[in-house]
N, C-alpha and C positions, 0 to 999 in steps of 0.2 A: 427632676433632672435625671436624665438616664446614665445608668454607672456606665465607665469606662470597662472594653471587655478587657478581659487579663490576658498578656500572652506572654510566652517565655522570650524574655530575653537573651538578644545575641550578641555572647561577651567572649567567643574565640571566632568572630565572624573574617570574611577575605579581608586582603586590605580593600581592592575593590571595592566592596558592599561597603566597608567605612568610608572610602571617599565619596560615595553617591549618597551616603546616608540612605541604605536602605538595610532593611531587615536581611541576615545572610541566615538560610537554614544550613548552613556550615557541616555539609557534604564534602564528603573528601574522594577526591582530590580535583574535584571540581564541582562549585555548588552548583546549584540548580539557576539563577541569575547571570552567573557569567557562564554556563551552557548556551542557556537560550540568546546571547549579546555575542557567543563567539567569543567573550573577553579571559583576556590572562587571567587566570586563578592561582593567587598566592596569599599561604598564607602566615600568619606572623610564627617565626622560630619558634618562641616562649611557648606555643601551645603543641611541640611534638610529643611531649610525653602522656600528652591524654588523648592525644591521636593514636597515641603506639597503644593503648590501655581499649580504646574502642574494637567492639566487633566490626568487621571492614564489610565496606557497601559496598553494592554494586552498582556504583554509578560508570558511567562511559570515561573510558580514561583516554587522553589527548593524544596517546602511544598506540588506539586501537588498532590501527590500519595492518595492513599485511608483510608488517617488514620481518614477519617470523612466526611464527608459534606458540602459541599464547603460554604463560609461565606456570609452570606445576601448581596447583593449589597447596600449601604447609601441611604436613601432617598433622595428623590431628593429637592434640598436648603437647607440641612444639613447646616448649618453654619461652618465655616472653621475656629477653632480657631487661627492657623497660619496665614492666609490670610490679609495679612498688605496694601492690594491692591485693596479689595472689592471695587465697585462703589457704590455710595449712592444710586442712581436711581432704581439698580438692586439689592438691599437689603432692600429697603424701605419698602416693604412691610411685611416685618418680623417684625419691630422695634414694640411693643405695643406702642400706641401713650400715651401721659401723660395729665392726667387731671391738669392743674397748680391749676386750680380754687379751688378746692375741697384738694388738699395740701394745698393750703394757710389757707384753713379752718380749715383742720386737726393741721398742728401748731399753729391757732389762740385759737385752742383747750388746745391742750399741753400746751402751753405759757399762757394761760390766762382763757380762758374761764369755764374750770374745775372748779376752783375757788370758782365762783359764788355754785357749789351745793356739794362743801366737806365746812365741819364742821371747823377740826382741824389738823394738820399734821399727825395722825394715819389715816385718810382717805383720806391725797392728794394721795396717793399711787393709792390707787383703782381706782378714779377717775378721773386719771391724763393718767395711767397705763394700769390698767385692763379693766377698762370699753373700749377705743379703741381696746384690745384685743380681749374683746367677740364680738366688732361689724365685727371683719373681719370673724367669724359664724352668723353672723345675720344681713346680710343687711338694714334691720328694723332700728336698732342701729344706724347703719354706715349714716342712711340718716337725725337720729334725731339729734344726734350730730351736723355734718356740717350746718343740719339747724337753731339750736343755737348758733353755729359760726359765722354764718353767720348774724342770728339777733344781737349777741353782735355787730360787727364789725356797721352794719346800726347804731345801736343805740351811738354807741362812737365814731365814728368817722365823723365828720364833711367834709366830701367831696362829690364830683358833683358824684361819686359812689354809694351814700347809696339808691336810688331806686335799682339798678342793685342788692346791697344785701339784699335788701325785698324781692324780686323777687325770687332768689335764696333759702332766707332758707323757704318761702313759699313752691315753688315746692318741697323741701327737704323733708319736714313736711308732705304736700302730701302724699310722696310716704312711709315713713314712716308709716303714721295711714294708710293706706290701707292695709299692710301685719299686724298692730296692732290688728287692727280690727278681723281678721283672726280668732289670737290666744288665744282671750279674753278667750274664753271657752274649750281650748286646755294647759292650761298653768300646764311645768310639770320640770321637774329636767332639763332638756336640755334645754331649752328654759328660767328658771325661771330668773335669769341673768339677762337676754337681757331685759325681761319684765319690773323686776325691775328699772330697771335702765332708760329706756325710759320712765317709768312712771313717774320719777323723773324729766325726761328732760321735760317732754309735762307740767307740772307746770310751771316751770318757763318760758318756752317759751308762758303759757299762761298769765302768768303774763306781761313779758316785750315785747308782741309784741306791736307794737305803734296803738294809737288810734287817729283819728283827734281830735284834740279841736276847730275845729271849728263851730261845731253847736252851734246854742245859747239855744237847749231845754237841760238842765241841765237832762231830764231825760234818756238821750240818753247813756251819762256816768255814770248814773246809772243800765242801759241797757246793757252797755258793760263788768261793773265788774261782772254781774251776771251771765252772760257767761264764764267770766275766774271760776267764785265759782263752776259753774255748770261741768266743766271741771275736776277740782280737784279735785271735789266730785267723778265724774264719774273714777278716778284712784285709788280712796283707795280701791275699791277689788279686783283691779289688783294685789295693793301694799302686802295686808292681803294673796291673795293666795301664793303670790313669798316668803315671809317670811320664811316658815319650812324649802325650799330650800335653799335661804340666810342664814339661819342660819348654817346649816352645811358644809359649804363653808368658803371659805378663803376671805369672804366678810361680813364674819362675823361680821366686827368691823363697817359697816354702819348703823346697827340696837341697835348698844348700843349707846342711847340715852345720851348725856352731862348731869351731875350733875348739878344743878344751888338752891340757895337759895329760898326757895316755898315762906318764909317772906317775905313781901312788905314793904318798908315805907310809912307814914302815908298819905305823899300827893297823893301816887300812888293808895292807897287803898278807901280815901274817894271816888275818882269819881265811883270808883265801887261798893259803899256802895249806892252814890245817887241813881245809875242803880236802886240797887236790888228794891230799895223805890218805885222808879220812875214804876218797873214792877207790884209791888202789888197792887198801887193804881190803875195802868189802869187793873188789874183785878177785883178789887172793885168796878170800874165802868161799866167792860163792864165782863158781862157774857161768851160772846164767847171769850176771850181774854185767848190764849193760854202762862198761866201763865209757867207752867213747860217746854215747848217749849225755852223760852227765859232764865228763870231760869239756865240752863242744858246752853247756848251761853254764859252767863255774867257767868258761871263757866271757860270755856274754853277758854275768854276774862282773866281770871284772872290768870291763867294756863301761855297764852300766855306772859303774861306782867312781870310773871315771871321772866320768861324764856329769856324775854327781856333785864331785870334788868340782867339775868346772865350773859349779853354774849354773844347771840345767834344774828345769823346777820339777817339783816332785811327779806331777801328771806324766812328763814328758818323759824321764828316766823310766816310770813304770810302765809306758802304754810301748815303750820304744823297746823293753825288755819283755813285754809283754807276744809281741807281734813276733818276735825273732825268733822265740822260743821253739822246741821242735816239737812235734805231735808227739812222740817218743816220752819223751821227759812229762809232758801235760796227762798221761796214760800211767807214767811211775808215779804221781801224783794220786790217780783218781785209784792206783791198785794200793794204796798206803805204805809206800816207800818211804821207811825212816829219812833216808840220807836226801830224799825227795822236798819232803818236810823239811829239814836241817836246813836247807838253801831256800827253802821262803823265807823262814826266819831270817837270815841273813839280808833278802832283799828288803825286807820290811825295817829291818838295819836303818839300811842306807837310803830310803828313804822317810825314817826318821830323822835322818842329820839333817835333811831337808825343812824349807821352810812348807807346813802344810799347803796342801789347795784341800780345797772344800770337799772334792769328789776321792779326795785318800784317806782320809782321816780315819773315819771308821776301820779301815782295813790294818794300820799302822799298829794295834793295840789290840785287835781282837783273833787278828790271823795268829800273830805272837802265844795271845795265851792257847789257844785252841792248840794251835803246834805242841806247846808246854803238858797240857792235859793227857795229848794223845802219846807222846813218845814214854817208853820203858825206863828204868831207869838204867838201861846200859847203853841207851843215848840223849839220855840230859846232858851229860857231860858236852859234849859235841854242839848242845843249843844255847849254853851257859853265856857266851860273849853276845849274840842277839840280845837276848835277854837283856843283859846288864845297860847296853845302848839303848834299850829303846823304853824302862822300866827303871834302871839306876839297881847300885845294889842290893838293895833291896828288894829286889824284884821278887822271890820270894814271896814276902810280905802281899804286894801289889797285886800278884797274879791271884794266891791263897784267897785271898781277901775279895775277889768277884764274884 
């Protein structure tokens, strides 16, 4: 008995070929049967997805005629939205790969880090929101951010990680003030935003980036603040140019400054009364002693303590006393002016009443003693009230004892 030949069966054949009961070699979009018969070729739904999964024939299709120009051929690795079968290996190279690092940053953002530089919930919005908005137009942004992410994270979190995120928002920072740089003298309605706002960030990150405490020369941390001063000073005409722009913006609500009470009470007010004393006499004494230089600081110093009493979180009191400061005063500092020194101590004061932020801390306790180490002792007297507020009476003890 002769065997039967084997042939493959047709199980997504036209419907056609199944009403005639005939074999369909299930050619698309028209089989080879209903070609030669002239007949309607259709065929059943349930089999589009492995039609879509097929390499496509070239059979004649029923549209050939000249009613246009025949249709582009798909690029080639077109992605197949049907395609439930792609190999990994043979697509991999399409996938854009993912940065985890730089997400963990951007939500360390979102969730926390914003924080630190909006005011009050009329500006978590901006800064929570908008500002990641304008960094996806300015790269600049996108890099100063992640880089303050990334400093917070080093700076609160206690793990075998936190060199790897020094490291990280370093390079960030980097690349940031390189395109910063750029635009210093280009800053216009398209760009004012971005300005603003990384001006913002490069403060505080000049603030809480970490310093060793391990040298023993006390002048060294007074070396280091004068470099964050010198930073912050150098972004308030970034800040003053981007303003007209901010202002007629939906960003408008970061330049209205918090209401807070200008009256002091009385204990707040004396150590600033001793200052004003303390400036006049060392003008009575000394001819070149730039009397209205410091005058013009222990206004700003009073401004700040305010501002402090009203409310205001410790970043913002410092970075806002920071920026106002005069080049003057930042230079009596860097040439070792006692009475120079005497008014950190005081600011470090007042914003010890404060409740910390992450990026002050260090400087609260370490600026104080370095101050304490370097003055004489015919101007301790004059640093003894800092002290006491920010170390308790015994400071002494506290300071000695580092």
């Amino acid at each position: 008995m002769a065997l039967r030949r084997p042939h493959r069966k047709s199980r997504h054949g036209c419907l056609e070929c199944k009403r005639r009961r005939v074999k369909c070699d299930e050619n698309r979009p028209v089989c080879s049967n209903c070609s030669k018969r002239h007949a309607e070729c259709e065929f059943d739904s349930s089999s589009s997805l492995l039609w879509a999964n097929e390499e496509p024939r070239h059979a004649k299709s029923v549209n050939s005629g000249n009613e246009g120009p025949p249709l582009p051929e798909p690029p080639h690795g077109t992605a197949n939205p049907f395609d439930l079968s792609a190999d990994d290996d043979e697509t991999a190279h399409f996938r854009p790969s993912l940065n985890l690092g730089d997400l963990e940053l951007m939500m360390q953002w979102c969730n926390s880090t914003y924080q630190v530089l909006t005011r009050n919930e009329m500006t978590d919005p901006v800064w929570r929101l908008r500002v990641p908005e304008e960094a996806l137009s300015h790269p600049f942004l996108m890099h100063g951010i992640l880089a303050l992410s990334a400093l917070h994270i080093a700076r609160t979190r206690d793990d075998h990680r936190r060199p790897e995120y020094i490291s990280t928002a370093v390079s960030h920072q980097n690349q940031a003030l390189k395109s910063f740089r750029k635009l210093l003298d280009d800053i216009n309605d398209s760009n004012a935003k971005a300005m603003f706002a990384l001006s913002s960030v490069i403060v505080v990150y000049a603030f809480g980036f970490p310093h060793s405490p391990e040298s023993k020369d006390p002048w060294a941390c007074i070396d280091d603040f004068i470099q964050v001063l010198v930073l912050a000073r150098g972004v308030e005409q970034v800040l003053r140019q981007a303003t007209p722009s901010i202002r007629s913006s939906d960003w408008e609500i970061l330049l209205r400054l918090d209401e807070y009470n200008t009256s002091l009470p009385r204990d707040a007010l004396d150590p600033l009364e001793r200052l004003r004393e303390l400036n006049v006499y060392c003008g009575a004494q000394d001819p070149t002693h730039d009397t209205d230089t410091y005058n013009r600081t222990i206004d700003n110093l009073t401004d700040i303590t305010a501002a402090a009493y009203g409310g205001l979180t410790s970043i913002t009191v410092a970075a806002r006393w920071a920026i106002r400061l005069k080049p003057k005063f930042v230079n009596q500092i860097r040439e070792r002016s006692p009475l120079a020194l005497i008014i950190l101590a005081h600011i470090c004061a007042v914003l010890c009443r404060l409740k910390y932020d992450w990026c002050i801390d260090q400087w609260v306790s370490r600026l104080p003693r370095a101050i304490w180490h370097i003055l004489d002792d015919r101007w301790k007297s004059y640093a003894q009230w800092p002290m006491v507020e920010i170390f308790g009476q015994d400071f002494l003890d506290e300071i000695e004892a580092d």
